[in-house]
N, C-alpha and C positions, 0 to 999 in steps of 0.2 A: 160077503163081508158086510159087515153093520158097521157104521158111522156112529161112534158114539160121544157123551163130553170130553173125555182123556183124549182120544183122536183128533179132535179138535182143536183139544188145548197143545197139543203136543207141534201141530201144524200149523196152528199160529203161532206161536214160539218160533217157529223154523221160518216163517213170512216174515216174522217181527214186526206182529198186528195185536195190537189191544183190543179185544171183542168184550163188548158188554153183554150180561145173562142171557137177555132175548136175543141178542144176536148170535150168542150160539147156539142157541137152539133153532134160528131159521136156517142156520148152514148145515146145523145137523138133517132139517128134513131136506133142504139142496141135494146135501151128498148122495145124500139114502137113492135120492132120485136119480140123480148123475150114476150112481152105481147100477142100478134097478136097470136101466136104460143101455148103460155097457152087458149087463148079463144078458140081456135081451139082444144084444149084436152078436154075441160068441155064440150064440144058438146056430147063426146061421152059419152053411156049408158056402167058403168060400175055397172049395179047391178050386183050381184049375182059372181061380179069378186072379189076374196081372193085376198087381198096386196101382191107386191109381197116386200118380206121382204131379198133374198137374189138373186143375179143374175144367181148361179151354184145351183146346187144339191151338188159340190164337198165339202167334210168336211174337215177340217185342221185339221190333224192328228200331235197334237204334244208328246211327251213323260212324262210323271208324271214326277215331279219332286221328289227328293230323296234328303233328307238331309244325307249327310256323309262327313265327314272328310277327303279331298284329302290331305292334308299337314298342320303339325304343326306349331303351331306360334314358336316354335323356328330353326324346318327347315327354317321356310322362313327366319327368321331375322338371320339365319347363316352367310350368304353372303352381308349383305346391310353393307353397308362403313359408315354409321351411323345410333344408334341403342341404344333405354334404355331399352331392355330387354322387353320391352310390344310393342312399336310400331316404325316402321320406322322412321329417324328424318330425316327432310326437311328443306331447306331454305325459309324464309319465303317471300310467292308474294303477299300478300293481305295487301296491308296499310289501317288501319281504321284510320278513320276520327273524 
């Protein structure tokens, strides 16, 4: 498959990317190559090769999470400079329309 301007144009349309002249012509030689490059992978025999699914063996070892109570709702609301006893009061930044 050949990479051509219409393909281009057609895939930027689809990105909803505005490309100037030269710029599609350096994506034109990009693809040609990205392409070039994949027919070059499908040459090879990968039977009997398992996907590989991750790039390490390493496993990310994170910590269970624990539900517990670090501080009450009325410690917290001790100190806030305004407050109706259930939650924080804020000045308001959201105008609806």
């Amino acid at each position: 498959m050949k990479v051509d301007l219409e393909m281009i144009d057609k895939v930027a349309h689809l990105a909803r990317l505005e490309l100037k002249e030269e710029e599609k012509l350096g994506l034109i030689e990009d693809m040609n190559k990205i392409l070039t490059f994949m027919d070059k992978l499908n040459e090879l025999d990968t039977e009997g090769v398992d996907p590989l699914i991750y790039m390490s063996e390493e496993v990310n070892v994170l910590r269970e999470d624990l539900v517990k109570t670090e501080i009450t709702r009325e410690v917290a609301l001790k100190n806030a400079p305004k407050q109706d006893g259930k939650f924080f009061r804020v000045a308001k930044v959201i105008n609806k329309l």
